[in-house]
N, C-alpha and C positions, 0 to 999 in steps of 0.2 A: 231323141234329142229335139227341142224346142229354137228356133231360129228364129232370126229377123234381119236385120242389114246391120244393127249393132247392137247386139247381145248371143251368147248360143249357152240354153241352158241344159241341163242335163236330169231324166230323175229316176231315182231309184222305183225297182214294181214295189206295189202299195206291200206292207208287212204286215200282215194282220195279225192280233194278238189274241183275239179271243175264237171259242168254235162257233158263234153265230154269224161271224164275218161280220161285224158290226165297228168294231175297233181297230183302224189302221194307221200307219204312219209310213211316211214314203220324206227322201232327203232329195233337196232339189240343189243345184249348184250351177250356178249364172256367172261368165265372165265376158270381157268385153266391153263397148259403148263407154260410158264413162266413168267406169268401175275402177276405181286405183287397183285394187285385190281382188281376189275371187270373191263372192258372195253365195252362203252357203246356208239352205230355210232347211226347218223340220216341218213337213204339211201332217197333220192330225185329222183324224175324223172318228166321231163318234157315233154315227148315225148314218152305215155303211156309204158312206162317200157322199150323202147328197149336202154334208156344208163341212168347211174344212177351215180348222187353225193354223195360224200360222208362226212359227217362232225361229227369231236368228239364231243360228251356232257363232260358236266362237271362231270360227277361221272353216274355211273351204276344204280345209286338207287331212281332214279327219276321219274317222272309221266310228261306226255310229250302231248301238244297239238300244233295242228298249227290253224289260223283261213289264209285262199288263202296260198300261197305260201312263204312269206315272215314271216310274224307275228307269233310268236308263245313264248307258254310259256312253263316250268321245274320246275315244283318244288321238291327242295331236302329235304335230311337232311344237315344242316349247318355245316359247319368243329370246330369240337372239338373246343372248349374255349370262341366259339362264343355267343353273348346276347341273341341269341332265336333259339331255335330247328330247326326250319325250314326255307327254305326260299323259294323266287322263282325268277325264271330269267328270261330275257326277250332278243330275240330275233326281229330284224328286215329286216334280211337277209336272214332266212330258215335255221338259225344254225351256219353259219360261225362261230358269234361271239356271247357272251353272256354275259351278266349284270346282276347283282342284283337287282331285280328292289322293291321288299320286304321281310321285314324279318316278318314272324309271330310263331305264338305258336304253332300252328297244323299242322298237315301232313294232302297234300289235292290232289285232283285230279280234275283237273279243265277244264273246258270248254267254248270256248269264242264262240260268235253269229255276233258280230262284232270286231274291232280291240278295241275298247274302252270296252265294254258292256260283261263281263263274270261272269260266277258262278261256284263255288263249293261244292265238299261235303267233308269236312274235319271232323280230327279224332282227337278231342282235350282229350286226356287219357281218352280214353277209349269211348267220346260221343259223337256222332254225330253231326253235325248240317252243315246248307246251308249257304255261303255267298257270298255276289254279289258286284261284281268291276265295276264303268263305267270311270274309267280311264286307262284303260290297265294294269292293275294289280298292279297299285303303293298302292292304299289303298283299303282295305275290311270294308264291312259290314254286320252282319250278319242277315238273316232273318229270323225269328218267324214265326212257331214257331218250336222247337228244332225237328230234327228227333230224335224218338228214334228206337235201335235194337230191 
């Protein structure tokens, strides 16, 4: 955790994506001082840590995956007024920019194997259960059988 007399940020260890250890990404999340909301960066680096990107997420409260450099998913809570609690975004830049790419019921944390082919463990009030994307996260499916706590 990162401090000062008004700000306290927080950051994820760096996630490396590739086996030369040359490509990593690490989420950092800053509240406090004169921040109305959380603020919430993806730090990048190509050239094993010695110069680093930087790019906003969309909200401080999300769960964050890359699969290489480019690909990567978010999933939040949904903004107020919205048809479904949750949602998840998708990126194909490493963050620049980001889309909506589904809205679901559950709060999830996800992890993808290829750019298509991912799964999660989501938290539909209160229970658990696993489900698995093979289109890059546009539609879920869930698999049997339920985890329970």
């Amino acid at each position: 955790m990162l401090s000062n007399n008004a700000y306290e940020c927080t950051a994820s260890p760096p996630k490396f994506v590739d086996f030369q250890y040359q490509y990593a990404w690490m989420m950092v999340t800053c509240r406090g001082g004169d921040l109305s909301n959380p603020l919430a960066m993806v730090y990048w680096t190509y050239d094993s840590g010695n110069s680093w990107r930087v790019y906003g997420l969309p909200k401080a409260d999300g769960h964050l995956t890359f699969y290489g450099i480019y690909q990567g998913w978010y999933s939040e809570v949904s903004d107020e007024g919205s048809a479904t609690p949750f949602e998840v975004l998708g990126t194909s830049n490493g963050g620049a920019d980001w889309n909506t790419i589904a809205q679901t019921a559950w709060d999830s944390q996800l992890h993808f194997i290829t750019p298509a082919v991912g799964w999660g463990v989501v938290n539909y009030q209160g229970k658990l259960a696993m489900v698995k994307s093979e289109d890059g996260g546009h539609s879920w499916i869930q698999i049997y059988p339920m985890i329970v706590p």
